[in-house]
C-alpha positions in Angstrom: -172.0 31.9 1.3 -172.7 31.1 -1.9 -173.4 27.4 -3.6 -169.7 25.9 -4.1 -168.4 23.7 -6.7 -167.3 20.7 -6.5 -163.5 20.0 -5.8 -161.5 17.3 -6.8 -158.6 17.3 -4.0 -156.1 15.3 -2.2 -158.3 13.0 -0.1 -161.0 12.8 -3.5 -164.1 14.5 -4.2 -165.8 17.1 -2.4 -168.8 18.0 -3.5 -170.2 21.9 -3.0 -172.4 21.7 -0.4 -170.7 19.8 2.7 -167.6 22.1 1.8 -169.9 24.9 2.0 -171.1 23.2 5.7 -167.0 22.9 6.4 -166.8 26.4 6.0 -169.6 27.7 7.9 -168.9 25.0 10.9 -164.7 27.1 10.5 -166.9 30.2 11.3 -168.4 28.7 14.2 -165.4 27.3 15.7 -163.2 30.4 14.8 -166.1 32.8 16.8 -165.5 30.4 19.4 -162.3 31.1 19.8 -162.3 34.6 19.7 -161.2 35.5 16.3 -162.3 38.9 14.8 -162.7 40.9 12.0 -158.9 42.0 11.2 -157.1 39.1 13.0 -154.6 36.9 11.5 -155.2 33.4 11.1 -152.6 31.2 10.0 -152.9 28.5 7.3 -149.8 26.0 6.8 -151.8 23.7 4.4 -151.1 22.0 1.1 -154.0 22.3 -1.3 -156.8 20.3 0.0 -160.7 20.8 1.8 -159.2 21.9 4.6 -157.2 24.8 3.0 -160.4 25.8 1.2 -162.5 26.0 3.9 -160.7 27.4 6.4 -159.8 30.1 3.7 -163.8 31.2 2.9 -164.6 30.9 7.0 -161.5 33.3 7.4 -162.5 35.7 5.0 -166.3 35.3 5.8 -165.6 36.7 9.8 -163.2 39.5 8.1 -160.2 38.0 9.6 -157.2 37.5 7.2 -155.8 34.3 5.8 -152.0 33.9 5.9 -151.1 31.7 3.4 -147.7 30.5 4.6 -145.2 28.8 2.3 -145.2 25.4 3.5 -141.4 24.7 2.1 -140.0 27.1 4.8 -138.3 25.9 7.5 -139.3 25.9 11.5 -137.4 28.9 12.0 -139.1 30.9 9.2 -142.4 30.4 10.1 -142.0 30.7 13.3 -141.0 34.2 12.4 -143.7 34.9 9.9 -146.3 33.6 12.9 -144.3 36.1 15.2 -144.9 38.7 12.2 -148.6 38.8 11.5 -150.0 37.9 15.2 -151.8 35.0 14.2 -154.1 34.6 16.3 -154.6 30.5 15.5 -152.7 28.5 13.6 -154.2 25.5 11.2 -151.6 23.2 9.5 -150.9 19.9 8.4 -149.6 17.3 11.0 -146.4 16.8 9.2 -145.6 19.9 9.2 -146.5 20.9 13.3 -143.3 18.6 13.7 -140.9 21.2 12.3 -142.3 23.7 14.2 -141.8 21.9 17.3 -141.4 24.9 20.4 -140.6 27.5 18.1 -144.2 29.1 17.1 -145.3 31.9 19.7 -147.1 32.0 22.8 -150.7 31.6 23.1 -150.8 30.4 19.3 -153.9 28.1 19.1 -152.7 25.5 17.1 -155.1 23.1 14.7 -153.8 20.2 13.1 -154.8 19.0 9.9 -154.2 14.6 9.2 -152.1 14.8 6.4 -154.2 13.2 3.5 -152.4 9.6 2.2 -152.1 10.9 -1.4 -150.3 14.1 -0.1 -148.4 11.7 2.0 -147.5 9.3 -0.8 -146.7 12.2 -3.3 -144.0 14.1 -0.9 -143.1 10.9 0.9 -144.3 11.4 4.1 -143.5 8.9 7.2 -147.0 7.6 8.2 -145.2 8.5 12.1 -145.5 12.1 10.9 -149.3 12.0 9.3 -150.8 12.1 12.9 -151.5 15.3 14.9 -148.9 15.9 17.6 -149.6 16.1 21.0 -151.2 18.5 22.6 -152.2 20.0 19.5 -156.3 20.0 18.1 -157.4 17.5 15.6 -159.1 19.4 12.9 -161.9 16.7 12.2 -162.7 16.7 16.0 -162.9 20.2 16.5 -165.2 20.8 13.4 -167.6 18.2 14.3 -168.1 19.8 18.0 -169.9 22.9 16.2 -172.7 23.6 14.0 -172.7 25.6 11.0 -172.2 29.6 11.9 -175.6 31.9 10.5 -172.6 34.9 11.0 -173.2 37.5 8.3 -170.6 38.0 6.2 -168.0 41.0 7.2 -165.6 42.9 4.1 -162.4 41.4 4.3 -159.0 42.5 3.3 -158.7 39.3 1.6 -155.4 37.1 2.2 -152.0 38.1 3.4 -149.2 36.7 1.2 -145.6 36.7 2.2 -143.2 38.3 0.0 -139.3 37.8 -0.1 -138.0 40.6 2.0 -134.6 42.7 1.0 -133.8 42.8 4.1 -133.3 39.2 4.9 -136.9 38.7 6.4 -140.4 38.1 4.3 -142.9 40.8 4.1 -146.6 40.4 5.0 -148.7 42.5 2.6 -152.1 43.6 4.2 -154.6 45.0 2.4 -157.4 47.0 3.6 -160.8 46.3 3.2 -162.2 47.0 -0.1 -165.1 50.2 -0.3 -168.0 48.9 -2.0 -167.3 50.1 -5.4 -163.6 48.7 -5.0 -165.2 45.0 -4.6 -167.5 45.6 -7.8 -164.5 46.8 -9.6 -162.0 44.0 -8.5 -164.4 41.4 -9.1 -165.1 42.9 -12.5 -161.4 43.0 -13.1 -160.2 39.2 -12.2 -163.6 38.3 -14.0 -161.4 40.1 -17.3 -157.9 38.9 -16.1 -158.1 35.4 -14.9 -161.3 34.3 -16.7 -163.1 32.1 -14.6 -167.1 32.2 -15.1 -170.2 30.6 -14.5 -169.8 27.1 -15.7 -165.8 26.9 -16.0 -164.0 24.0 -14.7 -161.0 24.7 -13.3 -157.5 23.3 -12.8 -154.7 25.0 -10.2 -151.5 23.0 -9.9 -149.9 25.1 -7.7 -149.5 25.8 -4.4 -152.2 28.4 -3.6 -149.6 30.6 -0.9 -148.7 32.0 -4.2 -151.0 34.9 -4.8 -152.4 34.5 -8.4 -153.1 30.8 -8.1 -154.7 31.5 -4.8 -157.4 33.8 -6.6 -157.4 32.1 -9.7 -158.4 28.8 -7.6 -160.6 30.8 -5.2 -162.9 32.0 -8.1 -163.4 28.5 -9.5 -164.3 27.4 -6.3 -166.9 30.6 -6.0 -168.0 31.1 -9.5 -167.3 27.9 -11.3 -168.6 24.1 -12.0 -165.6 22.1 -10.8 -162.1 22.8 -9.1 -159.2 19.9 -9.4 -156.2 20.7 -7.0 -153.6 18.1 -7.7 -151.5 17.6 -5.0 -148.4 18.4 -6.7 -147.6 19.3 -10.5 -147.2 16.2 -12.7 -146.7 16.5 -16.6 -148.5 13.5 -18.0 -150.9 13.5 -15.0 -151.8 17.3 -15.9 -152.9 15.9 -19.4 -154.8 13.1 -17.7 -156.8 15.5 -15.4 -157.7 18.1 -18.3 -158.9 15.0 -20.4 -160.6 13.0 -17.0 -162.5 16.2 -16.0 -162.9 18.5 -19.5 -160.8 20.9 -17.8 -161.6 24.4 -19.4 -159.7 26.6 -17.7 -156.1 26.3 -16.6 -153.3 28.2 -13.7 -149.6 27.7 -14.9 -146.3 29.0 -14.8 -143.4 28.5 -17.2 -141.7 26.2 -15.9 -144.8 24.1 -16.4 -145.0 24.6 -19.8 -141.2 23.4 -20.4 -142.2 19.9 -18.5 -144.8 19.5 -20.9 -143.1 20.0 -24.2 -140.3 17.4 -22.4 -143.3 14.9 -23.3 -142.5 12.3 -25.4 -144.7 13.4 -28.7 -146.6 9.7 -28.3 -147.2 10.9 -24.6 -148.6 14.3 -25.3 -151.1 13.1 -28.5 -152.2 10.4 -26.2 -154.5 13.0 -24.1 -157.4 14.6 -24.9 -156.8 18.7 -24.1 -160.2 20.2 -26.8 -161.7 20.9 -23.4 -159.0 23.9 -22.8 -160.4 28.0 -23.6 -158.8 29.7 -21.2 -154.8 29.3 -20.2 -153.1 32.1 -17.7 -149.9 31.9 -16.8 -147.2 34.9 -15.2 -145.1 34.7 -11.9 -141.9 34.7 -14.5 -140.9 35.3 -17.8 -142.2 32.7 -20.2 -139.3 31.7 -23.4 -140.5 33.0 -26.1 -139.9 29.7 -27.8 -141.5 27.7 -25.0 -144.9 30.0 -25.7 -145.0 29.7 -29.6 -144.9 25.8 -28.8 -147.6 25.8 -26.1 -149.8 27.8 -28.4 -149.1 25.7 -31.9 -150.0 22.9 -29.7 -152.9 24.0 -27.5 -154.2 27.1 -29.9 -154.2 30.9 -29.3 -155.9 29.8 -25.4 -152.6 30.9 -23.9 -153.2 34.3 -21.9 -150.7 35.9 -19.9 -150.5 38.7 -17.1 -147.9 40.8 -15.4 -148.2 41.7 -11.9 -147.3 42.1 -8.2 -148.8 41.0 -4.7 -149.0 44.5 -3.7 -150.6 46.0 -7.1 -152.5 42.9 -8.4 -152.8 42.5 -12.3 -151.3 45.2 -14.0 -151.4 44.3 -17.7 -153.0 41.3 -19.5 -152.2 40.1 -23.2 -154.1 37.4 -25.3 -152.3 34.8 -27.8 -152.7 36.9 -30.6 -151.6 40.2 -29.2 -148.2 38.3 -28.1 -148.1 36.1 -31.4 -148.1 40.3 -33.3 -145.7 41.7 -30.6 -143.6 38.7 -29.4 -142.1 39.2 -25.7 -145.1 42.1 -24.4 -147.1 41.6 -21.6 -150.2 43.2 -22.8 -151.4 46.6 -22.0 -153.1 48.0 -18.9 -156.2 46.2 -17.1 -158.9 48.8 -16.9 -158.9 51.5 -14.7 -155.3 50.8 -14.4 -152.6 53.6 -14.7 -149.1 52.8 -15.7 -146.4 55.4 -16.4 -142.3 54.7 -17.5 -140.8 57.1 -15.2 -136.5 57.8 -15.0 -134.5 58.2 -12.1 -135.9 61.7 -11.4 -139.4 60.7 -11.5 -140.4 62.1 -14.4 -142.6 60.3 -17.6 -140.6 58.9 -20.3 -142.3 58.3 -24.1 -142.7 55.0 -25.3 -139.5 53.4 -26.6 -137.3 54.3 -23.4 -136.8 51.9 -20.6 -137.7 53.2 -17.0 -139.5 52.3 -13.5 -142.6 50.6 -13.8 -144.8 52.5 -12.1 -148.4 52.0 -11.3 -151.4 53.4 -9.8 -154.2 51.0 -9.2 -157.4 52.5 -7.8 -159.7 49.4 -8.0 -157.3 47.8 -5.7 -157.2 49.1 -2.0 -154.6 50.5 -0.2 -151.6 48.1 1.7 -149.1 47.9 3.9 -146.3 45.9 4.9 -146.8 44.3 8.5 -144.9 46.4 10.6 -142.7 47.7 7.5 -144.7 51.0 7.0 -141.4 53.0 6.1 -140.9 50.1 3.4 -144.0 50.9 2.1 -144.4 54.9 1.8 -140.8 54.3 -0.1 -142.9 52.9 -2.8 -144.7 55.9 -3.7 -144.2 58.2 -6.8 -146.7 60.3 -6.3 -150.2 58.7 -7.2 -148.4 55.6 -8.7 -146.1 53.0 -6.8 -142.9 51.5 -7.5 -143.1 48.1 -9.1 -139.1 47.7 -8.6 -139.3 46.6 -12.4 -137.8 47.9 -15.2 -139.6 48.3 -18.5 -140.8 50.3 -22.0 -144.0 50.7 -23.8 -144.4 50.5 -27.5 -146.2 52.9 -29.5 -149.3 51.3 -28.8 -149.3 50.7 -25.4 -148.1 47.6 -25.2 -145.4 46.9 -22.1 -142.5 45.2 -22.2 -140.4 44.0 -19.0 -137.1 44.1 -19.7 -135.0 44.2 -16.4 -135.5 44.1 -12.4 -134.5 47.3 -11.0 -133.5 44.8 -8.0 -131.9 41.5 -7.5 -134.9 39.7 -7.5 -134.6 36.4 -8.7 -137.6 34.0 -10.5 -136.9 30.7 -10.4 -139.8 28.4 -11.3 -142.1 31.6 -10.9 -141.1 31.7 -7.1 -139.7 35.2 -5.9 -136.4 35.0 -4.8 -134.4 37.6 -3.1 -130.4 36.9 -3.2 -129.7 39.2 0.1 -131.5 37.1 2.4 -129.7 34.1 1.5 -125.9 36.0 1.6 -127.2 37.2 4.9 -126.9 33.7 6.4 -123.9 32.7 4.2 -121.6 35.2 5.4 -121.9 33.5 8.5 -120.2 30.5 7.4 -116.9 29.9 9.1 -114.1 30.9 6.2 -116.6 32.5 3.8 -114.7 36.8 3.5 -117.3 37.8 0.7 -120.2 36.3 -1.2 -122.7 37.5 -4.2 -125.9 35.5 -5.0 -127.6 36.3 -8.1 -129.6 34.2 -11.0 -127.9 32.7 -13.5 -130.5 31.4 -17.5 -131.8 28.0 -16.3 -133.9 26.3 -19.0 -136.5 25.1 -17.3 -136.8 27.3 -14.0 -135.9 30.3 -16.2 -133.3 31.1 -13.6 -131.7 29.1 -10.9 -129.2 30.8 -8.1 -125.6 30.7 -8.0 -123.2 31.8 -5.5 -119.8 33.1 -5.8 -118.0 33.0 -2.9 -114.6 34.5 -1.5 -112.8 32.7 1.2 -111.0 33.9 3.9 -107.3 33.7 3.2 -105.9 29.9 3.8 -109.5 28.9 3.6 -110.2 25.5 1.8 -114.1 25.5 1.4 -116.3 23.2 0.3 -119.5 23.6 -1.8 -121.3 20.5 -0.4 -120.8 21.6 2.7 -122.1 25.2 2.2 -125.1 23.5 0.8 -126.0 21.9 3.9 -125.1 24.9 6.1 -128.0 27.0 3.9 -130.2 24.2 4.1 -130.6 23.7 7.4 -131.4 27.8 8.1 -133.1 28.3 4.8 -136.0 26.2 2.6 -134.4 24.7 -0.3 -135.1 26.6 -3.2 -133.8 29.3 -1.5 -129.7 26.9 -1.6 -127.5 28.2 -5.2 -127.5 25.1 -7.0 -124.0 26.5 -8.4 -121.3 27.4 -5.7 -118.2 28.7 -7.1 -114.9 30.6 -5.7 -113.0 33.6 -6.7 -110.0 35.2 -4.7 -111.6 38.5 -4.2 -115.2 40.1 -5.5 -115.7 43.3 -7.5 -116.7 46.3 -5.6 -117.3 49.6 -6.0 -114.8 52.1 -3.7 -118.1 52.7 -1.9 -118.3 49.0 -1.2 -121.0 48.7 -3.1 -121.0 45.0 -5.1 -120.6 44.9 -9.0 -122.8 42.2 -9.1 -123.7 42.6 -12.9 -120.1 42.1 -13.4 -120.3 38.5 -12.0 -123.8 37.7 -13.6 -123.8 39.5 -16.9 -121.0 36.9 -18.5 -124.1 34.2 -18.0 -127.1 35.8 -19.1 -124.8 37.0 -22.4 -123.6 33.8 -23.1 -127.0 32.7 -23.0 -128.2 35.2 -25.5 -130.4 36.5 -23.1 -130.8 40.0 -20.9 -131.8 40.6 -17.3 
């Protein structure tokens, strides 16, 4: 492995080289217990040393890291554990407790002491800090091996769970990358996300999201310094880019609005000079929002527009936005991206179609055990983004519509079917739509309508806690309403639009 940087995480600072040790005593004790190249190992970790280095030892034996969102409940991981095989789990103590006898058999289970400040931060009983059990203390474990000489094997690099349309997340599993694929990926996120020799680097989010999982991943391999709060925090944000000259910055919207919530005393209090390099995607960003963030910060702000399955499709600096307000940039290189109608054909620039994209630096995926779902994805050379969109004379894309109901709240993916799937099942509920209603912060937020069954009295508090205890919590419609009967097509099919359009018009806005 390469020389690390130093990392400012939960339990302090780490610096490169006993991280680096970490890692390479992971590959020891993985070997150990039998993990190989194309296994699954599972990581149920909030961002701290531990998450890091089990990620590079993971990689390093050509195993796969499954990032697992650590918000879902028992019953979800359990199923994504189920899902992807894992060969050994690694999580923090707190959350082993959740999991309780639901993870599957022969799962080798590691647990991780949940740091104080992550503790503190998410209020964490100090009952729950300890490992359970029956279950392997991480720091025990590590120290009964020595750091692994293993030469390094290609790796598909992580599987991330997407939401799944059919009630269930999707594991997408990339293949190994050729040799000219590695060269041309690295080349490309060197372009996309920034991060170079010297850069110190700031990711407050939680890295089983895709694009702060890289973007952190190459500060820790390429740069001078990594800071991994251990959970988003305006004001502290603006301390930690002034504490540690943070140069380059991971952030989604929803970020952004938090910040310009500042009190104006508040935000000129901190030093930010140190900031070149801003990304920010998962979401749609307010076009108002991002005028402010860049009158404040300067032309830094750089955005992207992609997918877990296609990586960075487009990219688009402060002053290409600031010329064309609302694109997302044009195509990365050696990145193909057609408009294409219902019939597959190409439409010119101007008319809204299916984003479509072929991606050759990238290679191939599937969906864990969801082939079908993925070979319905091709159009040809180019897959389905789902996405809806137009270019502009020049080549610039705009996103103007989700071809499905996906929702993005907070730049988390959302997908309303999985969530009526459980809420049918609530005694009295006939019919239900879920569906993202203009948030102001979030960008959306779910709401629920909901038709009872006839001489049905039903109460939104307590459909709340129904969803809550089957589903994490940002998955729960902050909005429940109910209507005597819901809009449907003589084929059954749901008029949703005709529920969700009244909001999004109201707000001035489109979807």
């Amino acid at each position: 492995m390469n020389q690390l940087a130093d990392v400012i995480v939960a339990e302090g600072h780490v610096t490169g080289k006993p991280l680096q040790l970490d890692a390479a005593r992971v590959v020891s004790g993985l070997t150990n217990l039998g993990v190989a190249p194309g296994d699954a190992v599972a990581l149920l970790l909030r961002n701290d040393a531990a998450l890091l280095a089990a990620t590079l030892a993971v990689g390093h034996l050509g195993a796969y890291p499954v990032h697992l969102n650590w918000h879902a409940t028992g019953t979800e991981v359990a199923y994504m554990l189920a899902d992807c095989q894992a060969r050994v789990l690694i999580a923090h103590a707190d959350l082993l407790h959740d999991l309780a006898e639901m993870a599957p058999p022969n799962l080798v289970t590691l647990g991780v002491p949940t740091p104080e400040e992550i503790a503190r931060t998410y209020r964490i009983p100090d009952a729950r800090r300890a490992v359970p059990p029956g279950v392997l203390e991480w720091t025990t474990w590590l120290s009964a091996y020595d750091p692994s000489n293993h030469p390094p094997v290609p790796s598909g690099g992580s599987i991330i769970y997407t939401s799944g349309t059919s009630g269930r997340p999707k594991g997408v599993r990339r293949l190994a990358p050729t040799p000219e694929q590695a060269i041309a990926s690295d080349e490309m996120r060197r372009v996309v996300f920034g991060v170079d020799s010297g850069a110190r680097v700031l990711v407050p989010a939680p890295l089983y999201h895709i694009s702060p999982n890289i973007f952190a991943l190459r500060g820790l391999r390429c740069g001078e310094l990594l800071v991994l709060p251990a959970r988003f925090d305006p004001e502290g944000l603006l301390r930690d880019i002034e504490r540690y000259r943070i140069t380059h910055l991971y952030a989604v919207a929803t970020m952004f609005v938090r910040l310009l919530r500042l009190p104006p005393e508040t935000r000129d209090r901190y030093d930010t000079s140190s900031l070149a390099f801003v990304l920010h995607g998962a979401g749609p960003c307010p076009p108002a929002v991002k005028r402010a963030m860049i009158a404040w910060w300067g032309p830094i702000l750089e955005e992207y527009y992609g997918a877990t399955e296609l990586g960075p499709i487009t990219a688009c600096s402060s002053p290409e936005w600031l010329t064309r307000p609302g694109t997302v940039g044009r195509a990365v290189s050696g990145v193909e991206i057609a408009i294409l109608d219902e019939q597959g054909s190409a439409l010119p620039s101007g008319q809204i179609g299916e984003i479509c994209v072929a991606n050759p630096t990238y290679p191939d995926f599937t969906y864990l055990n969801r082939e079908a779902e993925r070979q319905a994805l091709q159009r040809g050379a180019q897959l389905a983004s789902g996405d809806l969109g137009y270019f502009d004379g020049d080549g610039y894309l705009f996103v103007c519509d989700r071809k499905r109901d996906l929702v993005i709240s907070a730049g988390v993916n959302i997908y309303p079917e999985e969530i009526e799937s459980v809420l049918i099942e609530f005694a009295g509920v006939a019919d239900c739509a879920v569906f993202g209603i203009p948030h102001e912060e979030f960008g959306e937020e779910l709401m629920a309508v909901v038709q009872p069954v006839d001489g049905h009295a039903l109460d939104a508090e307590q459909i709340r806690a129904f969803l809550g205890a089957r589903l994490a919590s940002f998955k729960v419609p902050r909005t429940i309403q109910f209507q005597h009967e819901l809009p449907r097509e003589e084929s059954g099919k749901l008029k949703k639009r005709t529920l969700r359009d009244p909001y999004w018009a109201k707000a001035g806005r489109a979807i």
